[in-house]
C-alpha positions in Angstrom: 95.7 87.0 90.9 94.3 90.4 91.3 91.7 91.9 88.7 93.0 94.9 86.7 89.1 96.3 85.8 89.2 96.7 81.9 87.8 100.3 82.0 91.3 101.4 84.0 93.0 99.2 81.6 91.8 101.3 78.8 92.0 104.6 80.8 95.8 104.3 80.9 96.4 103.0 77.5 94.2 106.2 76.2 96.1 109.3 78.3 99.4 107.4 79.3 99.9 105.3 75.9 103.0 102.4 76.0 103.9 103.5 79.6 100.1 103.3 80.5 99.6 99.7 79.2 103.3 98.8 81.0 102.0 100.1 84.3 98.8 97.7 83.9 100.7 94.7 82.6 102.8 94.8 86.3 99.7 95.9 88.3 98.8 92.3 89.7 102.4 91.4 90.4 102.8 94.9 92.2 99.8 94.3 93.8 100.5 90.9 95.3 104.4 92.3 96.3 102.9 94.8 98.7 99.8 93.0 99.9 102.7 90.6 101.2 105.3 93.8 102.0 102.9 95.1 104.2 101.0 92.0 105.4 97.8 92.7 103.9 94.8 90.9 103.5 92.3 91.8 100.4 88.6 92.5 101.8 86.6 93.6 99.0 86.5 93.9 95.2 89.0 96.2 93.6 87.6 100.2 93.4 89.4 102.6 90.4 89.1 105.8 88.6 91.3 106.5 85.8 94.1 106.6 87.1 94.7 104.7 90.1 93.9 100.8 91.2 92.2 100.9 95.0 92.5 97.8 96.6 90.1 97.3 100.1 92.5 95.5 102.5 92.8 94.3 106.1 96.3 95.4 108.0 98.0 92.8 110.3 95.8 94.0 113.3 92.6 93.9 111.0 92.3 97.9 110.6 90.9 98.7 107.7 92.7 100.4 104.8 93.2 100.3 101.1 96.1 100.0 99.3 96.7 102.4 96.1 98.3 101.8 93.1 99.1 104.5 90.6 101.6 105.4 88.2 104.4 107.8 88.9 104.7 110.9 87.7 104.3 114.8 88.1 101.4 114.6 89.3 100.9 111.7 91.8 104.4 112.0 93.2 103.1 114.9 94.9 100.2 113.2 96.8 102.2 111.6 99.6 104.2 114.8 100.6 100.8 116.7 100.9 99.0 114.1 102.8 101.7 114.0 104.9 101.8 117.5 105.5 98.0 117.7 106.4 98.7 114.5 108.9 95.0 113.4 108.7 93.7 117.2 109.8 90.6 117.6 106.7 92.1 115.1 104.9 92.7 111.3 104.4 96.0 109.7 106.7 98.4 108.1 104.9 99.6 105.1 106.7 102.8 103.6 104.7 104.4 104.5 101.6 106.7 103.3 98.7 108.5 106.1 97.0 109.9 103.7 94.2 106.5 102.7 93.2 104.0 105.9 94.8 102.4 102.9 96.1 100.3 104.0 99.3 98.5 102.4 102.4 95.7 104.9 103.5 93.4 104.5 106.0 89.5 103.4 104.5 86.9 106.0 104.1 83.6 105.7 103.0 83.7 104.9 99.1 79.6 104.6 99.0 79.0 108.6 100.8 80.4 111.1 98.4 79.7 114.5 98.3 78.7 113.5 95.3 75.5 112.2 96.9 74.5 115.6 98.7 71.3 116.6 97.1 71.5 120.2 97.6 74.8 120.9 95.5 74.9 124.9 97.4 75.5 122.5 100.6 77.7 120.6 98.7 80.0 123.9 97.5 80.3 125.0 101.1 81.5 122.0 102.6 84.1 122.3 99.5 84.9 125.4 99.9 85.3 125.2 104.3 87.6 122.1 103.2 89.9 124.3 101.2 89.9 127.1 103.5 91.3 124.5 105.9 93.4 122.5 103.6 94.9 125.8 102.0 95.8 127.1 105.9 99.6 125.1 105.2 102.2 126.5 103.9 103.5 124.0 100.9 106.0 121.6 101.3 109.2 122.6 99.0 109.6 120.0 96.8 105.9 120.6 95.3 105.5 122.2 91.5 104.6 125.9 91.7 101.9 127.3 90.5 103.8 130.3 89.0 105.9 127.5 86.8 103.0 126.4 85.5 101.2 129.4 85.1 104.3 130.8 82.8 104.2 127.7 81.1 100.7 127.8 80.0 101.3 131.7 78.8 104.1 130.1 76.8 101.5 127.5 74.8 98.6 129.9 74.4 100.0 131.2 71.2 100.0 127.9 69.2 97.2 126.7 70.7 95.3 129.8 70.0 96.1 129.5 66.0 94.2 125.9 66.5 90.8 127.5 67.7 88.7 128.1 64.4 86.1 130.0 66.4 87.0 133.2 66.8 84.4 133.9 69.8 86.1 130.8 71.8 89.7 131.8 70.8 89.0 135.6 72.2 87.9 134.0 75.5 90.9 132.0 75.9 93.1 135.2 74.9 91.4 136.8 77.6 92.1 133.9 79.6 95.9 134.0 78.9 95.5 138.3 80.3 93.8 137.1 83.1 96.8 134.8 83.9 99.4 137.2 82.6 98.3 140.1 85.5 99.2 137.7 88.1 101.7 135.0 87.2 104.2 136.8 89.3 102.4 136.5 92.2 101.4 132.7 92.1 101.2 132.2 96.3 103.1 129.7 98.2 100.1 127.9 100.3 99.5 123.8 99.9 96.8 123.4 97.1 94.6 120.5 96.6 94.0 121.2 92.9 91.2 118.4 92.1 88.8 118.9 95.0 85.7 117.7 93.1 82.7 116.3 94.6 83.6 112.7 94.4 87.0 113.3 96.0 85.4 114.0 98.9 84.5 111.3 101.0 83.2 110.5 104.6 84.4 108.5 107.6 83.7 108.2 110.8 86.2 110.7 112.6 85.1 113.6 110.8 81.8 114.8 108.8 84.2 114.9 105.3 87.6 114.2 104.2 89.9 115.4 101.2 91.3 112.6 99.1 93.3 112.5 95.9 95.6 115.7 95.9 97.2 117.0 92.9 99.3 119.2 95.3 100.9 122.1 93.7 102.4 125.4 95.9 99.9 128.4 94.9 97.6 130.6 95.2 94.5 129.1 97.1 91.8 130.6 94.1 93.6 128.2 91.7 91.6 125.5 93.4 88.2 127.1 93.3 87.2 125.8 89.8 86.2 122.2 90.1 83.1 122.9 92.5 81.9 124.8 89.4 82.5 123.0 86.7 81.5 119.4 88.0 77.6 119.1 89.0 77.4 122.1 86.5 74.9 124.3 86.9 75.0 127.9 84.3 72.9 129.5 86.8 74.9 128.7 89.7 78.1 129.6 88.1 78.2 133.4 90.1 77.0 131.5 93.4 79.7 129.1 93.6 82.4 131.8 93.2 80.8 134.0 95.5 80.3 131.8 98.1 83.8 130.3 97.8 85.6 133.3 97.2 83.9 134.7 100.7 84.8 131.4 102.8 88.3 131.6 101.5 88.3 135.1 102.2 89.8 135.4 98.7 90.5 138.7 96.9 87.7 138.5 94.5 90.2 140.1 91.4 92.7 137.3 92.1 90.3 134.6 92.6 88.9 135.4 88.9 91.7 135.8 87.2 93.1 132.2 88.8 89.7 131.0 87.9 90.1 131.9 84.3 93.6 130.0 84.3 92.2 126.8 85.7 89.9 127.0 82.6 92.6 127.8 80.3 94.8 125.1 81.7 91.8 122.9 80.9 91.9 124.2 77.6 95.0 124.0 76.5 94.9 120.0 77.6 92.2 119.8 75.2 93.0 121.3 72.3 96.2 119.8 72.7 95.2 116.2 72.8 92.9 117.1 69.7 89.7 117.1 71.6 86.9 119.6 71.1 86.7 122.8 73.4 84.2 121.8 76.3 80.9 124.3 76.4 81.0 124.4 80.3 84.4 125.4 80.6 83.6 128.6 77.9 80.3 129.2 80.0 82.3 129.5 82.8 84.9 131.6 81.2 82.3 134.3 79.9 80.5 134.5 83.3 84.0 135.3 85.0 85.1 137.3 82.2 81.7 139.6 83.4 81.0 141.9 85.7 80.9 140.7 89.5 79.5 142.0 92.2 82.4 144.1 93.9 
């Protein structure tokens, strides 16, 4: 019988309620259908976020891989197409999948070297930001959401969230947030976007230096993926660094890349005050030093 870890049990009963604690109920009979499916055999303790159940495996040939487990929805069912699209080229190959399920077969990194464990987090933001440039090369498969949907969408909640915000300093910052997005919405970019490139999704392996896992994919504007190598290992004072140096790797238009910036925080936002959860300070801190001046 496989191990469901109790911490992913009560991830998905937290942010997915009923359907959450469903999807872990059929995890070990899920698990053991594909490990037989695909002639798999287990080679290490289960690995998990919040999300997702990673299982270390052994193919029929004994290649390594690790079969993935997640529950389906708007944002997972994305993750094949995308991986599919990039084939391997910056990020992690996809060996077999299940659309039914979104059950996947990658191919195994290296769980223990994250980016994560790169002292010098400037070093860290580069190799970020030369994996989106690379990542963000593709055009985006059709049948990924759009980042102009969901940028309209998040102009449409503003307002009632907005009345929620009892500060009146942190409710002007997201209002400035919404203008931001509002300037360009219309133009929302059609390349293949990552959107959770954080340190600890980036892993590596022995056929390249670093590799891209976990997509989010959306269709968009490549600045809409800048904003997790600032707000994770933050840093205030390296806030203006890490935009700067992405923003010149991507060779972003430095207007655009602010104002997608500033929507990624919003979005974050929104999810918050939403769920009833308290405004985060590093996401304001970050909105006030991209609502300032930058260097032209």
């Amino acid at each position: 019988m496989i191990h469901v870890p109790e911490q992913l049990a009560a991830s998905q009963a937290k942010f997915n309620g009923d359907e959450g604690r469903a999807f872990i109920a059929r995890l070990p009979n899920l698990a053991e259908a594909f490990l037989e499916r695909w002639q798999l055999r287990l080679d290490g303790p289960p690995m998990y976020g919040w999300c997702a159940l990673v299982l270390p495996v052994l193919r029929a040939d004994a290649t390594p891989a690790v079969l993935k487990l997640q529950l389906l929805d708007e944002e997972t069912e994305g993750e094949p197409v995308a991986l599919r699209a990039w084939n391997g080229d910056g990020a992690v190959r996809l060996l077999d999948h299940d659309p039914d399920t979104g059950t996947m077969l990658l191919e195994r990194l290296d769980p223990a070297r994250t980016l994560s464990h790169v002292p010098d987090s400037r070093t860290a933001v580069q190799v970020i930001a030369r994996l989106l440039a690379h990542l963000t090369a593709l055009p985006a498969p059709g049948e990924l959401r759009r980042l102009g949907d969901i940028a309209h969408g998040m102009l449409d909640r503003t307002p009632r969230v907005l009345e929620r915000i009892p500060d009146p300093e942190a409710r002007n910052l997201l209002a400035d947030c919404a203008a931001a997005v509002r300037e360009v919405a219309d133009e929302p970019g059609d390349r293949l976007l990552h959107w959770d490139l954080h340190y600890d999704n980036v892993l590596a392996a022995d056929r390249a230096d670093w590799l891209a896992i976990d997509p989010k994919p959306l269709a968009g504007d490549p600045a809409f993926d800048l904003l997790p190598a600032i707000d994770n290992r933050f840093d205030p004072a390296e806030i203006h660094w890490r935009f700067d140096a992405m923003t010149d790797i991507l060779a972003l238009d430095r207007a655009r890349a602010r104002a997608w910036t500033l929507g990624r925080v919003l979005q974050n936002c929104l999810w918050e005050v939403e769920e009833g959860r308290p405004l985060e300070a590093e996401q304001l801190e970050i909105a006030r030093t991209l609502r300032a001046t930058l260097r032209p």
